[in-house]
C-alpha positions as CSV (number, residue, x, y, z in Angstrom):
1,X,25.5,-24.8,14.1
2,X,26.0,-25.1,10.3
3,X,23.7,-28.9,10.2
4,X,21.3,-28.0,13.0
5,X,20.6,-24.7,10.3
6,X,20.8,-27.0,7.5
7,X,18.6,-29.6,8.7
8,X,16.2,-27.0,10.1
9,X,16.3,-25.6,6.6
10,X,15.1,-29.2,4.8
11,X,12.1,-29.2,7.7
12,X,11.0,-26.1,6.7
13,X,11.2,-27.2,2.8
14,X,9.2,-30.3,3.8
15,X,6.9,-28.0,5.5
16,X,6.5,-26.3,2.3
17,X,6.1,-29.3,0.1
18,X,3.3,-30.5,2.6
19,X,1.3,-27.0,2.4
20,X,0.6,-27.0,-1.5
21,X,-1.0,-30.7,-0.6
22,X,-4.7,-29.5,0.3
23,X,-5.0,-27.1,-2.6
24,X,-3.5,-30.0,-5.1
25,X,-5.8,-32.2,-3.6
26,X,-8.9,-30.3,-3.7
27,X,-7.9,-29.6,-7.6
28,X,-7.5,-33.5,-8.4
29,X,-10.4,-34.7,-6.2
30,X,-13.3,-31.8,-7.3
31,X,-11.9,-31.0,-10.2
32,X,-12.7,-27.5,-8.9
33,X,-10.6,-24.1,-10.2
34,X,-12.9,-21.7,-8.0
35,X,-11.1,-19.2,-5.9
36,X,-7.5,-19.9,-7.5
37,X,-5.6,-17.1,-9.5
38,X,-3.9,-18.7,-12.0
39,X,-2.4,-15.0,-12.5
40,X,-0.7,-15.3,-8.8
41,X,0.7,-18.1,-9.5
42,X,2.4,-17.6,-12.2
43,X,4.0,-14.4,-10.5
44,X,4.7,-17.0,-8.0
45,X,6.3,-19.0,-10.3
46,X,8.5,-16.3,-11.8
47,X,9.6,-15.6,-8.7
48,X,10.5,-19.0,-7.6
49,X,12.8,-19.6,-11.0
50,X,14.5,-16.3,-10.0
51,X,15.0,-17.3,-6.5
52,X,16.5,-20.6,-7.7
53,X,19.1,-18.7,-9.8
54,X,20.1,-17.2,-6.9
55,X,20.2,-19.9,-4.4
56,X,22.3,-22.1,-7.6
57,X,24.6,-19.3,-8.0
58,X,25.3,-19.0,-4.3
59,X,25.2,-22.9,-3.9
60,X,22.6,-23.1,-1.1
61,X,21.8,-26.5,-1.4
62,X,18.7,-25.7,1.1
63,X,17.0,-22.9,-1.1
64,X,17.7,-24.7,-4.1
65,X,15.7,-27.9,-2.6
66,X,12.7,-25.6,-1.6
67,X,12.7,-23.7,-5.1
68,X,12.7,-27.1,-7.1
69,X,9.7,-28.0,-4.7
70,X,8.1,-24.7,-4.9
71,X,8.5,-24.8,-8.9
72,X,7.1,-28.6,-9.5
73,X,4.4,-27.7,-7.6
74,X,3.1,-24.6,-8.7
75,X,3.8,-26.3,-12.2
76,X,1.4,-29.1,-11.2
77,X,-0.8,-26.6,-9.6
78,X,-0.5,-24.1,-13.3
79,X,-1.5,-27.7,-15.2
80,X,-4.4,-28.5,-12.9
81,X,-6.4,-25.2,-13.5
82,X,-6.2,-24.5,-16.5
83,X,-7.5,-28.3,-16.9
84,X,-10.6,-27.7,-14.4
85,X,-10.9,-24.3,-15.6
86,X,-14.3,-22.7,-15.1
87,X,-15.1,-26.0,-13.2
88,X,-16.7,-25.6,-10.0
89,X,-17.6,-28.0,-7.3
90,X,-20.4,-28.6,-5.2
91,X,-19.3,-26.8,-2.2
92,X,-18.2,-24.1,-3.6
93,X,-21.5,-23.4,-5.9
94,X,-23.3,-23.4,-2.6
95,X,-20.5,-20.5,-1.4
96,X,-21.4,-18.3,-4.7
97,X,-24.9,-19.2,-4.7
98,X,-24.9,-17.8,-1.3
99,X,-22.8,-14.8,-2.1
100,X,-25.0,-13.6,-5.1
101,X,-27.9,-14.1,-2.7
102,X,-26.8,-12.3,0.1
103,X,-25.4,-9.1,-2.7
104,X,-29.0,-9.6,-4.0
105,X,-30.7,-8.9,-0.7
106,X,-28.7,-5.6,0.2
C-alpha cells in the first residue's frame, strides 16, 4: 500500500509540475504580466519553503519532490513578471479595452 501511495504521490507532483506550464508559457511567449499577482505568489512561495521544512524534517520524500517543484517554479514564475512587468499582450488589451468600455457605458 506504501508504493501504490508513493507512486500516486509522484503523479500527483507531476500533475503539479505540468499545471504551472500554461501560465509559464503565456509569460515567455507574450511577454505578458496582466492578471498575475506577483504579491500571491510570493505568499505562495513562503508557504512552499515552509512546507518543504516540514516535509525534510519528516523525510517525505514525496512532499519534498512537489515543494522543490512548487518552489523552482514559482521562482521562474517571480523572475518572469517582474521581467514583463507592466507588459501586456494583445489579447489581453482587447480584455481591458473591453472592460473599461463596458464600466464606461453603465
Amino acid at each position: 500500500m506504501n508504493q501504490a501511495s508513493q507512486i500516486a504521490g509522484f503523479a500527483g507532483t507531476l500533475i503539479v509540475a505540468a499545471a504551472y506550464l500554461p501560465q509559464v508559457i503565456h509569460l515567455v511567449r507574450e511577454h505578458c504580466s496582466a492578471g498575475v499577482s506577483l504579491n500571491a505568489w510570493l505568499l505562495w512561495l513562503l508557504g512552499s519553503i515552509l512546507i518543504l521544512s516540514h516535509a525534510v524534517n519528516v523525510m517525505d520524500i514525496v512532499f519534498v519532490m512537489l515543494q522543490i517543484i512548487n518552489i523552482v517554479a514559482i521562482l521562474l514564475i517571480i523572475l518572469l513578471c517582474k521581467r514583463y512587468s507592466n507588459m501586456v499582450c494583445a489579447a489581453h488589451r482587447v480584455v481591458m479595452r473591453e472592460a473599461v468600455q463596458g464600466a464606461t457605458r453603465e
